[in-house]
Backbone as ProteinMPNN parsed JSONL, in Angstrom:
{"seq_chain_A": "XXXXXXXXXXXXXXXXXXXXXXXXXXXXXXXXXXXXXXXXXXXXXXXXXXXXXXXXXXXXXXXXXXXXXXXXXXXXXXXXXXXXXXXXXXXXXXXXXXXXXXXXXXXXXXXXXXXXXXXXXXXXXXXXXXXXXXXXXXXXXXXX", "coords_chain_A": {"N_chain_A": [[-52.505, -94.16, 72.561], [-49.36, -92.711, 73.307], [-48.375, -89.369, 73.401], [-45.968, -87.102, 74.137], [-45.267, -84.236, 75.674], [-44.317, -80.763, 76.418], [-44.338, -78.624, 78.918], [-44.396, -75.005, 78.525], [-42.348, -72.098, 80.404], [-44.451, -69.687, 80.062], [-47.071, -71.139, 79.796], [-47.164, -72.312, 81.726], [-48.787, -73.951, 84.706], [-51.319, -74.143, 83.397], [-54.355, -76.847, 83.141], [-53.158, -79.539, 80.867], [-53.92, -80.064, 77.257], [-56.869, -82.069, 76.508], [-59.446, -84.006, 76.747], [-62.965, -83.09, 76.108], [-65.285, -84.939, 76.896], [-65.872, -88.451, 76.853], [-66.349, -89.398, 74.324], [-65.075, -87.608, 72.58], [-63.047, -86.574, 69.608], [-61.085, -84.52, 70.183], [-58.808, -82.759, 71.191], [-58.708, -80.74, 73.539], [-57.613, -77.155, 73.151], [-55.738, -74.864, 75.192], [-55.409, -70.82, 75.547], [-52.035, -69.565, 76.493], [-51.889, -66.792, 76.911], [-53.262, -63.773, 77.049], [-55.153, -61.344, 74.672], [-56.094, -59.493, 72.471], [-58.293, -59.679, 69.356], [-59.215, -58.03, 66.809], [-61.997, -57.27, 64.559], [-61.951, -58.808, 61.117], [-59.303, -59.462, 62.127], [-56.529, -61.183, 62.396], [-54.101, -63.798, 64.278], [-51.592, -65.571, 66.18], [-52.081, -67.404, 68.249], [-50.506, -68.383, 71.208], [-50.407, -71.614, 73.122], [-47.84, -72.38, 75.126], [-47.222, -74.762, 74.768], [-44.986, -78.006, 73.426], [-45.479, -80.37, 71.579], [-44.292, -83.724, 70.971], [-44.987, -85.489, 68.241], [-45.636, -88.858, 67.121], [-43.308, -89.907, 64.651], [-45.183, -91.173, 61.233], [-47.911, -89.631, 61.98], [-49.767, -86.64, 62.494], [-50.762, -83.69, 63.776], [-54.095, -82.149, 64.275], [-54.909, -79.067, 63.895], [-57.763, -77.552, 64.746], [-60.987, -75.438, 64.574], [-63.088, -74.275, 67.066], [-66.379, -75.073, 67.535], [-68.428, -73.588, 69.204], [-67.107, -71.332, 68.893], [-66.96, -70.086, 66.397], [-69.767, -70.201, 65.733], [-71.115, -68.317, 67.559], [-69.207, -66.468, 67.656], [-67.809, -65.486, 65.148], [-65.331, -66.499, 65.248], [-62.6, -68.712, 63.572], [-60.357, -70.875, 62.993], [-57.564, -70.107, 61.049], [-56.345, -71.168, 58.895], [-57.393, -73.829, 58.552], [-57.799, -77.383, 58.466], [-54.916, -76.61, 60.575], [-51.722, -77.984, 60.448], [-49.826, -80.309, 62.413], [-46.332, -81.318, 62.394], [-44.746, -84.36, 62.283], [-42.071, -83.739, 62.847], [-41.487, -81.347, 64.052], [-40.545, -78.887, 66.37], [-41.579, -76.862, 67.367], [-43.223, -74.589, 69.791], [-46.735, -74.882, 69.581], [-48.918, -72.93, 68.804], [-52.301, -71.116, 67.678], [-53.386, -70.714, 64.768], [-55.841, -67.826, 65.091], [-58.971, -66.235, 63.466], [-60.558, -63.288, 63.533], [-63.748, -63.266, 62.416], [-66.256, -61.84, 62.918], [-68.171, -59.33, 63.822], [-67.466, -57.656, 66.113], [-65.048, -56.639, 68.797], [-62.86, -59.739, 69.788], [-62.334, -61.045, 72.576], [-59.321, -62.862, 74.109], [-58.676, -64.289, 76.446], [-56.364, -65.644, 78.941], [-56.014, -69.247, 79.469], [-58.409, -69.645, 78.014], [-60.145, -72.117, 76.119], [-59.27, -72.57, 72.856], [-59.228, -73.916, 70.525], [-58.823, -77.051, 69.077], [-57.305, -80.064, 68.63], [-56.324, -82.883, 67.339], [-54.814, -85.824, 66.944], [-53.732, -87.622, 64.096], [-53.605, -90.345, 61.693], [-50.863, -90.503, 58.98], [-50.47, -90.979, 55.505], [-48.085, -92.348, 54.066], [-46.697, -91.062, 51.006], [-45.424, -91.339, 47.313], [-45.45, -89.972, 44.709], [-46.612, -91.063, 41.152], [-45.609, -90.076, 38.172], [-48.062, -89.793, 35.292], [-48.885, -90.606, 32.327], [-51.737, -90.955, 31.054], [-55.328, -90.751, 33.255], [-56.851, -92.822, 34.956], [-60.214, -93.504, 34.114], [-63.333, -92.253, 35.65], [-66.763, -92.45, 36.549], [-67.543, -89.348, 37.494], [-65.451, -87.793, 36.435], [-63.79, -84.947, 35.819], [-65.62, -83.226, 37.058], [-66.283, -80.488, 39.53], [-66.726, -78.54, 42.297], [-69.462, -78.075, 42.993], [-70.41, -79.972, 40.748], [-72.273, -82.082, 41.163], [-74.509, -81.636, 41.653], [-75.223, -80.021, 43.626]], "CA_chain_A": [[-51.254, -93.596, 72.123], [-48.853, -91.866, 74.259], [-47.861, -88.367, 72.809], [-45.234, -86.049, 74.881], [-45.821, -82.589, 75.572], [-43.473, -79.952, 77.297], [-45.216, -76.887, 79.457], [-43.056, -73.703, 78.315], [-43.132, -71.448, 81.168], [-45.693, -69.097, 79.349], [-47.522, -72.096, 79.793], [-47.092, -73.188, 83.511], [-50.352, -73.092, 85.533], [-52.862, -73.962, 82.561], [-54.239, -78.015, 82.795], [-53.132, -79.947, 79.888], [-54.798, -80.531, 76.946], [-57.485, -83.217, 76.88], [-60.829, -84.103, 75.577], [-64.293, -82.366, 77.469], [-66.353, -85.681, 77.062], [-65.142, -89.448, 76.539], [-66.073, -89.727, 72.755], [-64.694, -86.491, 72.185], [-62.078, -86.759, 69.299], [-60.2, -83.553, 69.751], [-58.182, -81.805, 72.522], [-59.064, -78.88, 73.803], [-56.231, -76.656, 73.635], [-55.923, -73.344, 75.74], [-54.41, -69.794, 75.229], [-51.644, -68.984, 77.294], [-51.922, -65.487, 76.763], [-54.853, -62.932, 76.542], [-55.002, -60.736, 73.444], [-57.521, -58.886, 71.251], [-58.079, -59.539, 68.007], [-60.069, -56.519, 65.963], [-62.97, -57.902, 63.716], [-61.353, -58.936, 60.104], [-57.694, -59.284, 62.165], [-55.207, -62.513, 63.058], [-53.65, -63.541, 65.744], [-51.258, -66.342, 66.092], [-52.386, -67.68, 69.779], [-49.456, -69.356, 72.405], [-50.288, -72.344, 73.986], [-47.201, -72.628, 75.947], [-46.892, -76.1, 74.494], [-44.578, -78.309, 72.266], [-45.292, -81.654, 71.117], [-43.583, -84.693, 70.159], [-45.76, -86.645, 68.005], [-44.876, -89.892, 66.649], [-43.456, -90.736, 63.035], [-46.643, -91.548, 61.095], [-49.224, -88.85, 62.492], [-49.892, -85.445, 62.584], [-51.67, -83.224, 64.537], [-54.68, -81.074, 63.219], [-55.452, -78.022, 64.445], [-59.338, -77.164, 64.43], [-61.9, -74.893, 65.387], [-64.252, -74.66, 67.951], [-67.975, -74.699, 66.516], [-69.381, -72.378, 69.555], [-66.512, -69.483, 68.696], [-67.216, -70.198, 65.058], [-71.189, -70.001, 65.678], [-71.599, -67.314, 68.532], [-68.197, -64.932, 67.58], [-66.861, -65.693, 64.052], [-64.049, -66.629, 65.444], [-62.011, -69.531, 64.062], [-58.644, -71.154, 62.917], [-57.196, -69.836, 59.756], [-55.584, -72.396, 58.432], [-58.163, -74.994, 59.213], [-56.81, -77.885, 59.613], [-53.611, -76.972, 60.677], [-50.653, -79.334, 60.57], [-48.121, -80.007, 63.079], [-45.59, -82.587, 61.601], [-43.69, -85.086, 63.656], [-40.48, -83.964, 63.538], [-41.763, -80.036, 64.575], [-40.715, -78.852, 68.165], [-41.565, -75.403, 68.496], [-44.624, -73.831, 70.261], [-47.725, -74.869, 69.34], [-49.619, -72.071, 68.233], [-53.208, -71.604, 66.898], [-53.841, -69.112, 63.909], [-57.302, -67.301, 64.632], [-59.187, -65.127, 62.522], [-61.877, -63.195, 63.623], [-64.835, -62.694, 61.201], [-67.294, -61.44, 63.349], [-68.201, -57.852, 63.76], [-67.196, -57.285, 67.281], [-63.619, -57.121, 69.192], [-62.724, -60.793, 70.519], [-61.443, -61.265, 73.648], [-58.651, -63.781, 74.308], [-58.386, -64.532, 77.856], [-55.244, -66.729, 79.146], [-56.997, -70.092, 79.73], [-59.686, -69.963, 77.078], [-59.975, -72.982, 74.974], [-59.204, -71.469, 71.967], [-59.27, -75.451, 69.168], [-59.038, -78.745, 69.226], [-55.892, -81.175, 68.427], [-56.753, -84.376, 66.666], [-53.76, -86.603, 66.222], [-54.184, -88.621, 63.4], [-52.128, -90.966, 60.874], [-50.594, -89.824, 57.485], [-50.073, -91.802, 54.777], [-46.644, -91.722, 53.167], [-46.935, -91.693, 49.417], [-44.72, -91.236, 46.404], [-46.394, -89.675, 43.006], [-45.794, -91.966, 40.15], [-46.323, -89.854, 36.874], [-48.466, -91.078, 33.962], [-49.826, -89.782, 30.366], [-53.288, -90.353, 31.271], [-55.67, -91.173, 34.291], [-58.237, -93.662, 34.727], [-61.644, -92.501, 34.263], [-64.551, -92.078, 36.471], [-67.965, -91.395, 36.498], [-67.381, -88.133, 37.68], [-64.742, -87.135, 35.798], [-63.154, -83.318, 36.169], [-66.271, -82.687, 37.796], [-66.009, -80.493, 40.924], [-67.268, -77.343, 42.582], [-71.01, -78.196, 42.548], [-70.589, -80.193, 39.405], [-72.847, -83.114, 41.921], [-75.928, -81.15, 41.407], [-75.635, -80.029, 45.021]], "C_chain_A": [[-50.837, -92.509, 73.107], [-48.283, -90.449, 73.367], [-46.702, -87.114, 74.016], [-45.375, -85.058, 74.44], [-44.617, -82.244, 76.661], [-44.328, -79.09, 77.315], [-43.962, -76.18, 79.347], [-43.809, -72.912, 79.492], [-44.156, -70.746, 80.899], [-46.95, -70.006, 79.897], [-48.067, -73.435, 80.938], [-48.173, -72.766, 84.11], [-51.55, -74.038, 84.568], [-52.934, -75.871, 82.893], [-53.426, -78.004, 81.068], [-54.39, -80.305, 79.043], [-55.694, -81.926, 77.002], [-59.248, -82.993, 76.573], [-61.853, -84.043, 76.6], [-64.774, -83.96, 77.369], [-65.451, -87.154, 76.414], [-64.999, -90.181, 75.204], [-65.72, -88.656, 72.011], [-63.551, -86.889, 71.332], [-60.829, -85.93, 69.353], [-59.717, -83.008, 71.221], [-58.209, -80.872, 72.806], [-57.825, -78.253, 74.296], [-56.605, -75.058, 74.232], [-54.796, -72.44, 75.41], [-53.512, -69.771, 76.035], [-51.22, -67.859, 76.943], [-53.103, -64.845, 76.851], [-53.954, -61.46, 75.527], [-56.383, -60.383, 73.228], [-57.596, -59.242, 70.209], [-59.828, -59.005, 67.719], [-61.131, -57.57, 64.913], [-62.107, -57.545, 61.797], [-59.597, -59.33, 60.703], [-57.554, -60.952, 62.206], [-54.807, -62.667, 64.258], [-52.846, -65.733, 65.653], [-51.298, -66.504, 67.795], [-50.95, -68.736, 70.479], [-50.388, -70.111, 73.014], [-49.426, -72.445, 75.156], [-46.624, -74.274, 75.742], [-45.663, -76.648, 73.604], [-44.532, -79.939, 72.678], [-43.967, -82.665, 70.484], [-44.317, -85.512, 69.54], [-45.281, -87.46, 66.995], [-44.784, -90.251, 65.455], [-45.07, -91.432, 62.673], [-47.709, -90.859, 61.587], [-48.972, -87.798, 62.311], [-50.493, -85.018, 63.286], [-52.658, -82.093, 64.112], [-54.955, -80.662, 64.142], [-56.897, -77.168, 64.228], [-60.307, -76.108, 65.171], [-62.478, -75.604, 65.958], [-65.472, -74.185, 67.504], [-68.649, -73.411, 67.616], [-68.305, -71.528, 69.325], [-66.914, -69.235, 67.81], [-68.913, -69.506, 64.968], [-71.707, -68.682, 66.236], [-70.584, -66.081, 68.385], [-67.898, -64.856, 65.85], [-65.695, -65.645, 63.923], [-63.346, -68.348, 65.087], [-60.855, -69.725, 63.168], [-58.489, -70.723, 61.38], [-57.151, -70.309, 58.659], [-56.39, -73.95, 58.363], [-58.2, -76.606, 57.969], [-55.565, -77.948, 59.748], [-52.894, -77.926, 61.096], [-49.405, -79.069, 61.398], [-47.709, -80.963, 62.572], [-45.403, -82.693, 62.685], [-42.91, -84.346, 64.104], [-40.547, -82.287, 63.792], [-41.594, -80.012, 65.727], [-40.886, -77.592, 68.413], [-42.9, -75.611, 69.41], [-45.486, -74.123, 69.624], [-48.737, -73.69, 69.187], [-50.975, -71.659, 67.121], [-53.857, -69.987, 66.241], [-55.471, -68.73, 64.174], [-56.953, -66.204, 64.307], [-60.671, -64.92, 62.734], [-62.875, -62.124, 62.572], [-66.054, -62.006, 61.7], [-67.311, -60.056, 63.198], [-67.949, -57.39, 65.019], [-65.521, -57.681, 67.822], [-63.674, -58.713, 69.876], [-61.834, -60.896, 71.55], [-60.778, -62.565, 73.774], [-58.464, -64.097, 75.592], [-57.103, -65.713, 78.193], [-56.083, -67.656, 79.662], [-57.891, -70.687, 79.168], [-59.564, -71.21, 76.858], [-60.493, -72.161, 73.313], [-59.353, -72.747, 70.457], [-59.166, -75.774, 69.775], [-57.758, -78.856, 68.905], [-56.484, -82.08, 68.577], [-55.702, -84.339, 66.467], [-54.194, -87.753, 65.512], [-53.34, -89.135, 62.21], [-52.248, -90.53, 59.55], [-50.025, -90.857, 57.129], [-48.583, -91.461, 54.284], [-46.731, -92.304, 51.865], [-45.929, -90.779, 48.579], [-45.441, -90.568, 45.228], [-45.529, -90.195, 41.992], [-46.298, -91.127, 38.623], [-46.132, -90.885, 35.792], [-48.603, -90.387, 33.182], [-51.263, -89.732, 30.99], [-53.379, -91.115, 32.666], [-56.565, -91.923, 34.069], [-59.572, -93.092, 34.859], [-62.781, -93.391, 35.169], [-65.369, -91.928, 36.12], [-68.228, -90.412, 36.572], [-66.81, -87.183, 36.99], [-63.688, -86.059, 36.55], [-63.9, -82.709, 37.119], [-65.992, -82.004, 39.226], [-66.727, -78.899, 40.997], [-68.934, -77.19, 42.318], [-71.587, -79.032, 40.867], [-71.858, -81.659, 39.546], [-74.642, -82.514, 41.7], [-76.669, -80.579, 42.871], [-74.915, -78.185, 45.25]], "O_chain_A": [[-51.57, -91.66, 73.616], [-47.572, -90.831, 72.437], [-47.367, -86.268, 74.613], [-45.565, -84.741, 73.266], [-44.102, -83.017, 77.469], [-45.005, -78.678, 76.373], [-42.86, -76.476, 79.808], [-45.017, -72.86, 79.725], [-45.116, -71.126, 81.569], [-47.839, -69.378, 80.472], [-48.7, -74.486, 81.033], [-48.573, -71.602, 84.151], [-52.539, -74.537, 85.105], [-51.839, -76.432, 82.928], [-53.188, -77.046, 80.333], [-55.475, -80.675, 79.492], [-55.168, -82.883, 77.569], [-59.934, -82.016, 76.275], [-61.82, -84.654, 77.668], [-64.311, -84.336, 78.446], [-64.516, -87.001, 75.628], [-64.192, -91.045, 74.86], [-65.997, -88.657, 70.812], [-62.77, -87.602, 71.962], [-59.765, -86.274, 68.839], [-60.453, -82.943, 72.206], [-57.609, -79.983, 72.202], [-57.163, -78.514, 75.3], [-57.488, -74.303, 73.825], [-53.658, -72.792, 75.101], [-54.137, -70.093, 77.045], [-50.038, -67.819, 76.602], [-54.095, -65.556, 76.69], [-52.86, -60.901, 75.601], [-57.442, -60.834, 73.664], [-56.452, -59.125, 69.769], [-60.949, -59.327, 68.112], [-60.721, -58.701, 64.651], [-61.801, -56.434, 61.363], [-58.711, -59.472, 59.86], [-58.479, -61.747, 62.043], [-55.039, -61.906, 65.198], [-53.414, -66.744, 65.24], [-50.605, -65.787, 68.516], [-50.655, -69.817, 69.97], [-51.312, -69.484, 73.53], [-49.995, -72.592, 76.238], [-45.778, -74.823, 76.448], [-45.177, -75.745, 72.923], [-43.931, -80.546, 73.564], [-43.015, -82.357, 69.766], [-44.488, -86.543, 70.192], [-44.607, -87.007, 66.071], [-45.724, -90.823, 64.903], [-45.857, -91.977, 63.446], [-48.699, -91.586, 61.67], [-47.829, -87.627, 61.887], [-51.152, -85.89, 63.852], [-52.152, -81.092, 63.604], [-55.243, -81.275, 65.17], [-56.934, -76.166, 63.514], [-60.284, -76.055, 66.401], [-62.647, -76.821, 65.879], [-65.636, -73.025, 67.124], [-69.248, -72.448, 67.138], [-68.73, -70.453, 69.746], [-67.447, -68.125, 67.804], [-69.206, -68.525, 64.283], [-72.535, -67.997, 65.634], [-70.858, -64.955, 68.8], [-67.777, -63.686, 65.487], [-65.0, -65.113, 63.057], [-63.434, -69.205, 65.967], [-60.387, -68.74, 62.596], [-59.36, -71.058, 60.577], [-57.749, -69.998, 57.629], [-55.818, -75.013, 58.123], [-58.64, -76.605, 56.819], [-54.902, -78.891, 59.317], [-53.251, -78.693, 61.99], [-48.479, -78.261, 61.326], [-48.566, -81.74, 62.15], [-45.566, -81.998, 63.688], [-42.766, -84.089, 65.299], [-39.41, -81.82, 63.713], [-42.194, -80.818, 66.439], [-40.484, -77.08, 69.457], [-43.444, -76.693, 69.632], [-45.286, -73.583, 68.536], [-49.663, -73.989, 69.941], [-50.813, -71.822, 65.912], [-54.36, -68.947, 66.665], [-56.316, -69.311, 63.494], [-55.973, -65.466, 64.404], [-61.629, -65.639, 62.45], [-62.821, -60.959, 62.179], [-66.868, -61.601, 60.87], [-66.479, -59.543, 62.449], [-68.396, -56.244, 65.032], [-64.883, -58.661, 67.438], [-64.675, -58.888, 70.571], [-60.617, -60.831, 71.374], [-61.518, -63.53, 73.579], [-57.235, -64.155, 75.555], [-57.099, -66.705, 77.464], [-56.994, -67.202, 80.355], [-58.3, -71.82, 79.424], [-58.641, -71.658, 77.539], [-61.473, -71.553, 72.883], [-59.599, -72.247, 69.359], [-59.242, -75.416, 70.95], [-57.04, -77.856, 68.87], [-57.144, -82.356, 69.579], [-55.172, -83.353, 65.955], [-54.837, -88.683, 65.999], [-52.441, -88.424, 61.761], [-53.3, -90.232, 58.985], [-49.313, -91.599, 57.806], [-48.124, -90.322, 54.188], [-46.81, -93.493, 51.553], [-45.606, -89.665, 48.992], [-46.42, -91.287, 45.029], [-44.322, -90.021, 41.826], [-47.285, -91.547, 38.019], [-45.374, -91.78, 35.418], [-48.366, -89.209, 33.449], [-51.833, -88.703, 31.353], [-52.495, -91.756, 33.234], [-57.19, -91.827, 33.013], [-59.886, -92.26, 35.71], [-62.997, -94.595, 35.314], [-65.345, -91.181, 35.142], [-69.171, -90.057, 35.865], [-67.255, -86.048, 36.817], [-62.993, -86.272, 37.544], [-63.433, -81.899, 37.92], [-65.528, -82.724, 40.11], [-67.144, -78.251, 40.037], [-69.481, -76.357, 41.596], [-72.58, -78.84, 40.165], [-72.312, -82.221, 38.549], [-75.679, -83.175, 41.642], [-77.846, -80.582, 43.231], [-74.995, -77.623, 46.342]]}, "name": "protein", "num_of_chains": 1, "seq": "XXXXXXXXXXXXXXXXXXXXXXXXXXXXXXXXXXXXXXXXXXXXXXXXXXXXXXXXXXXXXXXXXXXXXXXXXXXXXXXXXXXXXXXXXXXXXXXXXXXXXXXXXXXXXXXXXXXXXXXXXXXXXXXXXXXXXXXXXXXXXXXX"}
């Protein structure tokens, strides 16, 4: 699948995204900016990017397991959603949990981008639902 991308100047200079290893499912996206973000803060990160992705998909926005593991740094929102028919800036909410300042460097890889397909569904209300084995069960109701 072909997906179009525009480089915003912000954004001029950095490769495109694209996946470290060949069974890699996710795109490594980079900052174009450097920033701080304070331990407990936010930070809505620039790419420099904006997608077009095609009726039928979305694009999730994911952490990265070594910021997550080694800073407590990762996406807010996790997994954020770009819709199709969205054209701004690509932008990736972190939130750092760690106990130390995080450095942002312009360049980093800061997530991932998985494009992947959405269903389109309708909700048909009923009176009742069909039952399960499970039931209502949820929140450790598995014995786990």
């Amino acid at each position: 699948m072909r997906v179009q991308v525009r480089q915003l100047p912000h954004g001029e200079g950095l490769p495109l995204p694209r996946a470290a290893t060949p069974g890699a499912a996710g795109l490594d996206l980079l900052a174009a900016e450097s920033l701080l973000i304070a331990p407990g803060q936010r930070a809505a990160v620039a790419t420099g990017l904006q997608l077009a992705i095609p009726a039928g998909y979305e694009g999730q926005v994911r952490p990265r397991s070594g910021l997550a593991l080694r800073h407590g740094v990762t996406v807010l929102n996790a997994p954020g959603t770009i819709d199709s028919d969205y054209r701004g800036e690509l932008r990736v909410l972190l939130v750092n949990l760690g106990q130390e300042p995080f450095q942002v460097a312009r360049g980093d890889r800061v997530a991932q981008l998985v494009i992947a397909p959405v269903a389109t569904v309708s909700l048909q209300p009923v009176a009742v639902l069909a039952s399960t084995a499970r039931g209502a069960g949820g929140f450790g109701s598995t014995g786990t």
